[in-house]
C-alpha positions as CSV (number, residue, x, y, z in Angstrom):
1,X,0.0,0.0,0.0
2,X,1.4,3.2,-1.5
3,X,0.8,6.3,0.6
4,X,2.3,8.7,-1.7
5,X,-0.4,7.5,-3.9
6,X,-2.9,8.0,-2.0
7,X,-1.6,11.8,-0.6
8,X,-3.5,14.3,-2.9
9,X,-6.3,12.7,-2.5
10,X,-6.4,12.1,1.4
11,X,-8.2,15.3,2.8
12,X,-12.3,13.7,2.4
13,X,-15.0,15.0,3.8
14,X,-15.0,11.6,6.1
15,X,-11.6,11.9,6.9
16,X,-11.7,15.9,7.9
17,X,-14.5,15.1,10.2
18,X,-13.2,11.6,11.9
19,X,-10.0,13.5,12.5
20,X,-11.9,16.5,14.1
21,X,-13.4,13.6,16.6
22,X,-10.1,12.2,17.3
23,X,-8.3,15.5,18.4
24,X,-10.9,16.2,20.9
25,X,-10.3,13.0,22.2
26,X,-6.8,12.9,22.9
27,X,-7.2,16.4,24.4
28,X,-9.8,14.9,26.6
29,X,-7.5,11.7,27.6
30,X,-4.3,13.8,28.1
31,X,-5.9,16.3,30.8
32,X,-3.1,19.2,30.2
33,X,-1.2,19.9,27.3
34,X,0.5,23.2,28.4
35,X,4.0,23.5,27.4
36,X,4.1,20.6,26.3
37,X,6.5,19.2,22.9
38,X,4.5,16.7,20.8
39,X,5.0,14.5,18.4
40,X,2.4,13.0,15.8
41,X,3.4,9.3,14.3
42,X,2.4,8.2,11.1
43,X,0.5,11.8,10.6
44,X,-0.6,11.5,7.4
45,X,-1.7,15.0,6.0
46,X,-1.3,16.5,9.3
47,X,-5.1,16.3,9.9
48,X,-5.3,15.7,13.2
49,X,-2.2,17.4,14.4
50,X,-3.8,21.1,12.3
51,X,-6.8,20.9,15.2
52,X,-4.3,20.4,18.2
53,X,-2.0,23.1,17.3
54,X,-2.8,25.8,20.1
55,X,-2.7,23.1,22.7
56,X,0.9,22.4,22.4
57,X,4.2,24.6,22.7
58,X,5.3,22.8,19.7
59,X,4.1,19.8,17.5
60,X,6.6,17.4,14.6
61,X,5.0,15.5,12.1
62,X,6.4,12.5,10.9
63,X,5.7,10.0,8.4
64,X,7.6,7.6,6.4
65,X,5.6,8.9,3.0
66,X,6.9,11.9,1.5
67,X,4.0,12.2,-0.6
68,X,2.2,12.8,2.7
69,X,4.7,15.5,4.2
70,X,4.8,17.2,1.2
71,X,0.8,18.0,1.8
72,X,2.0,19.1,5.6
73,X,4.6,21.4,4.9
74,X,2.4,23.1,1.9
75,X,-0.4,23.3,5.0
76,X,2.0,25.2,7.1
77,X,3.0,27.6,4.7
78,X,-0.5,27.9,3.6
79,X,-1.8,28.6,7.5
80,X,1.4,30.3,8.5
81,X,2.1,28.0,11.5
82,X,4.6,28.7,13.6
83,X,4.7,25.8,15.8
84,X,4.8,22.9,13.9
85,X,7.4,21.3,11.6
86,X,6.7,17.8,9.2
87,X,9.9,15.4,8.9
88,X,10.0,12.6,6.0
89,X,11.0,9.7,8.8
90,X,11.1,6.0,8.9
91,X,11.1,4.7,12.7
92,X,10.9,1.1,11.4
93,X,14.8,1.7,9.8
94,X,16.2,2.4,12.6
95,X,15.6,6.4,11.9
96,X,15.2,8.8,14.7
97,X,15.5,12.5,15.6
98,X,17.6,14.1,18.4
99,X,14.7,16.1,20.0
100,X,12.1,14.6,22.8
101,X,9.1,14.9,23.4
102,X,6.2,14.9,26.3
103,X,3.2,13.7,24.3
104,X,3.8,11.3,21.2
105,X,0.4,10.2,19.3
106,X,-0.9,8.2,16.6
107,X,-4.3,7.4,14.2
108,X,-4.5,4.2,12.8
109,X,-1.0,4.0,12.0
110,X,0.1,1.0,14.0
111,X,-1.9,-1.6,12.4
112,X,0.0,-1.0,9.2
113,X,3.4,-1.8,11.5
114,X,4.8,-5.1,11.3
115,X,6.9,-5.5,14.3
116,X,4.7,-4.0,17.4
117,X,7.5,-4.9,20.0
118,X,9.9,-2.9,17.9
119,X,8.1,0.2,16.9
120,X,6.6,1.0,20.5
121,X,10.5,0.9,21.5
122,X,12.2,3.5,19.0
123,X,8.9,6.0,20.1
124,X,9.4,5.2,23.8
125,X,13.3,6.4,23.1
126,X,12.2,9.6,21.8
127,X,10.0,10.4,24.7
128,X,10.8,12.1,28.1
129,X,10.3,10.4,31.5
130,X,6.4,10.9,32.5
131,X,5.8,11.5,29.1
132,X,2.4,10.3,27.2
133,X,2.4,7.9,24.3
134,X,-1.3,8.1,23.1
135,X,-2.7,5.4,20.5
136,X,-5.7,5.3,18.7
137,X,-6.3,2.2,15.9
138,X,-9.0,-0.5,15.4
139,X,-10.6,-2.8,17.5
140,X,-9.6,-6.3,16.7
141,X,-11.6,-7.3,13.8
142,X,-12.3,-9.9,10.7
143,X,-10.2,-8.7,8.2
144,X,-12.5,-7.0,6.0
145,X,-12.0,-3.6,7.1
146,X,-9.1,-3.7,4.5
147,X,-11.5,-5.5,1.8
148,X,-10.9,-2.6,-0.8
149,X,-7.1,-2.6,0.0
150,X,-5.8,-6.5,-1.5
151,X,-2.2,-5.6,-0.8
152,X,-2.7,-5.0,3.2
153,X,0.0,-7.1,5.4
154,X,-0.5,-5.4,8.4
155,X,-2.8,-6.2,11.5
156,X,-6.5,-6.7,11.9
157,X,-6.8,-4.0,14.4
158,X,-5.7,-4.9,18.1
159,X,-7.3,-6.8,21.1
160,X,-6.7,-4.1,23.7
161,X,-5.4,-6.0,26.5
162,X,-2.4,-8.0,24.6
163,X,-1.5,-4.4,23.5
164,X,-1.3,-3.2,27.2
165,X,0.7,-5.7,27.8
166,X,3.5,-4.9,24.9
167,X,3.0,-1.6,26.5
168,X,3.9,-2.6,29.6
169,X,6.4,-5.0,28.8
170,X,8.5,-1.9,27.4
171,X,8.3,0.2,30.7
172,X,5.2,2.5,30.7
173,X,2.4,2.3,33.1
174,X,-0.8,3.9,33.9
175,X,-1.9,2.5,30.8
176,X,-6.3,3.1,30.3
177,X,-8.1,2.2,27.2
178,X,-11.3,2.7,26.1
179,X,-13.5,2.5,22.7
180,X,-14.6,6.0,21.8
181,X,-15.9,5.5,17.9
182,X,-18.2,3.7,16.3
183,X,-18.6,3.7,12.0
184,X,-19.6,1.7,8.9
185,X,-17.0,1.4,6.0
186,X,-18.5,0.7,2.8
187,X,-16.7,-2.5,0.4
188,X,-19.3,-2.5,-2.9
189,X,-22.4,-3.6,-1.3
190,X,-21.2,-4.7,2.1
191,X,-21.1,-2.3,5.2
192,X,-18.8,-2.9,7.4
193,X,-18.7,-2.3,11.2
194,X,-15.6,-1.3,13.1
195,X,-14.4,0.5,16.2
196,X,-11.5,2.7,17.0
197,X,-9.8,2.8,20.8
198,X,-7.9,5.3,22.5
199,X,-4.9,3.9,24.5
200,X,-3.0,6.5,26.9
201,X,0.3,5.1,28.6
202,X,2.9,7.1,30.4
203,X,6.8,6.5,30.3
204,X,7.8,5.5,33.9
């Protein structure tokens, strides 16, 4: 699955809105955001991040498609935004960057990660102690969320207690869950039912 493909045509109505639903969630799971550095994984067009920006000091988008962070950096010279910077980065090769951060999040990124064990460790090395990591993906599921997408090798959403136990396993605690979203993804005639979760953990 090509996500520079897929990059001038990701901003849909459905997406726009779903990712309008997700920021206010992670501000209501994170409590404070003041000061804080953040860091979006797998961000995509930046839609998610664009509604968060006056919550944090400072936000870095990263995402292994330049296709995508091509649209982000056009977005912040479009909106003039001061605070945020997009960075073409691929954790899953062993890339990093030198700054830290208090608050890393995704959207439905990790499901498209192969090794879980591996990926939670290089974000958990860019975080500072009592930092957040926040996730939100798919409930565990049948497969056919990905019906439309024949080339999909990733995971069939997660069963949220074996992934606060990876969570755990690589040092952070206070880890709460909860499903928050509830839709119907249309494959030809089928409609398909899934879920999203929101997982917050912090780096002890």
């Amino acid at each position: 699955m090509s996500f520079d493909e897929y990059a001038k045509h990701w901003d849909t109505d459905f997406r726009i809105k779903r990712a309008k639903t997700i920021a206010k969630e992670i501000e209501k799971v994170l409590e404070r955001t003041e000061g804080y550095n953040a860091m979006e994984f797998g961000c995509g067009t930046g839609l998610i991040s664009f509604n968060l920006l006056d919550k944090f000091k400072k936000v870095t988008l990263v995402d292994s498609s330049k296709g995508m962070i091509d649209i982000v950096k056009a977005k912040i010279e479009q909106y003039e935004a001061k605070n945020i910077v997009g960075i073409e980065l691929d954790l899953s090769k062993n890339e990093t960057l030198e700054d830290r951060f208090d608050v890393i999040y995704s959207s439905m990124v990790l499901h498209h990660v192969q090794d879980i064990p591996q990926i939670i460790k290089a974000l958990k090395e860019l975080m500072n102690v009592d930092g957040y990591l926040v996730i939100i993906d798919l409930n565990e599921e049948d497969g056919r969320f990905h019906n439309d997408f024949p080339d999909f090798d990733g995971h069939h959403g997660f069963n949220q207690e074996k992934l606060k136990m990876i969570l755990s396993d690589a040092g952070f605690a206070d880890i709460e869950s909860h499903t928050f979203y509830n839709d119907v993804r249309r494959s030809g005639d089928e409609a398909i039912e899934y879920s999203l979760f929101i997982m917050k953990a912090r780096l002890t």
